[in-house]
C-alpha positions as CSV (number, residue, x, y, z in Angstrom):
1,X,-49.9,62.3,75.5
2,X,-50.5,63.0,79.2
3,X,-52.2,59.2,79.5
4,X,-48.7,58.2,78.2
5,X,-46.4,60.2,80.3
6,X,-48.5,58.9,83.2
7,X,-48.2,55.5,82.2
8,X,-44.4,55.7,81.8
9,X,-43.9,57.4,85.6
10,X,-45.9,55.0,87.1
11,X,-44.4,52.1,85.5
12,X,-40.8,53.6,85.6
13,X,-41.0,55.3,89.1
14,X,-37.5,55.9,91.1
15,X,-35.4,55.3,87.8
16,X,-34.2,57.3,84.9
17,X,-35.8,56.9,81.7
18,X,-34.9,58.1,78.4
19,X,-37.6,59.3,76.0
20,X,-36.6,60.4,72.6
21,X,-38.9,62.7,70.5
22,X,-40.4,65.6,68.6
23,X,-39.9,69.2,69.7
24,X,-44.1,69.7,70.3
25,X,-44.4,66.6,72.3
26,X,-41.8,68.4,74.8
27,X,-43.2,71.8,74.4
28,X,-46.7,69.7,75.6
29,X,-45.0,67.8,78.3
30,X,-43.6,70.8,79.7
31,X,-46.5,72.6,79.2
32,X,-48.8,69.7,81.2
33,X,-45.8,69.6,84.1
34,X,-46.1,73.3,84.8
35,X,-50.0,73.5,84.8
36,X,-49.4,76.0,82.1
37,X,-52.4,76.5,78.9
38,X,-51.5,74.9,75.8
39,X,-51.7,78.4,74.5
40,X,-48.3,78.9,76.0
41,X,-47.2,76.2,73.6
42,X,-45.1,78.1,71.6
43,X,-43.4,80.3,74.1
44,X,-41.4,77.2,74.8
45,X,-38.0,77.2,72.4
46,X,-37.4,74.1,71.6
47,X,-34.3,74.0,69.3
48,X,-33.2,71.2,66.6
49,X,-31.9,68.0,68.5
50,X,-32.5,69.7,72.1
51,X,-32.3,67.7,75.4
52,X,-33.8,68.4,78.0
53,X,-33.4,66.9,81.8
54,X,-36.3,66.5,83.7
55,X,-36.1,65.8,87.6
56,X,-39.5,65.0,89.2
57,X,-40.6,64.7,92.8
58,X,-44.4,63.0,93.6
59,X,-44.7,63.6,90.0
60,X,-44.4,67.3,89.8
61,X,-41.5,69.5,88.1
62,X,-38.6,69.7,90.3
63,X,-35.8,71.0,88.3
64,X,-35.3,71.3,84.6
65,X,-32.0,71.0,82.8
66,X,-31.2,72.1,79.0
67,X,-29.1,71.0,76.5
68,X,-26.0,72.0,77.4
69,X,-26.5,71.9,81.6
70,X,-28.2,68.5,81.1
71,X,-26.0,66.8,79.2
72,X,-23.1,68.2,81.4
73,X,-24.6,67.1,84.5
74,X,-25.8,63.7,83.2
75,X,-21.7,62.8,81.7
76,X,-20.5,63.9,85.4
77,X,-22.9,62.0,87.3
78,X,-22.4,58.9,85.3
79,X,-18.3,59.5,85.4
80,X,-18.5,59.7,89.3
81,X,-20.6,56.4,89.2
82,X,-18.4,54.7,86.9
83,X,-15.4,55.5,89.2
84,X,-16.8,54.2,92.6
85,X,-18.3,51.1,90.5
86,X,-15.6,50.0,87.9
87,X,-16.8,47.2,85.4
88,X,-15.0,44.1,86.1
């Protein structure tokens, strides 16, 4: 899974990327960015059909969004961008 997510920021570095899976993939993922055990696995609540936002900087955790605070901040980013740059 790390080998993956490595692959994937390296390949995909400086633009968003949308990854759609299980709740343990993200409770590892989260788990590898924060250089925490995989003990602490299940200390990570990971509800049914939860997004997360993930912002990283040289590849380390720099802010983490949740469900609701992602998807709000994702819809008003994209609005703003859609009204500076209108489709023809």
């Amino acid at each position: 899974m790390v080998a993956a997510w490595e692959s994937l920021c390296q390949r995909h570095a400086g633009k968003r990327l949308l990854l759609v899976t299980h709740g343990g993939v993200i409770r590892m993922l989260l788990c590898h960015l924060q250089d925490w055990p995989l003990d602490r696995l299940l200390q990570i609540e990971v509800g049914q059909a939860a997004l997360f936002g993930l912002q990283l900087e040289e590849g380390r955790l720099k802010r983490l969004f949740t469900s609701r605070s992602a998807i709000r901040g994702w819809m008003e980013r994209e609005a703003r961008d859609l009204d500076s740059n209108p489709t023809p």
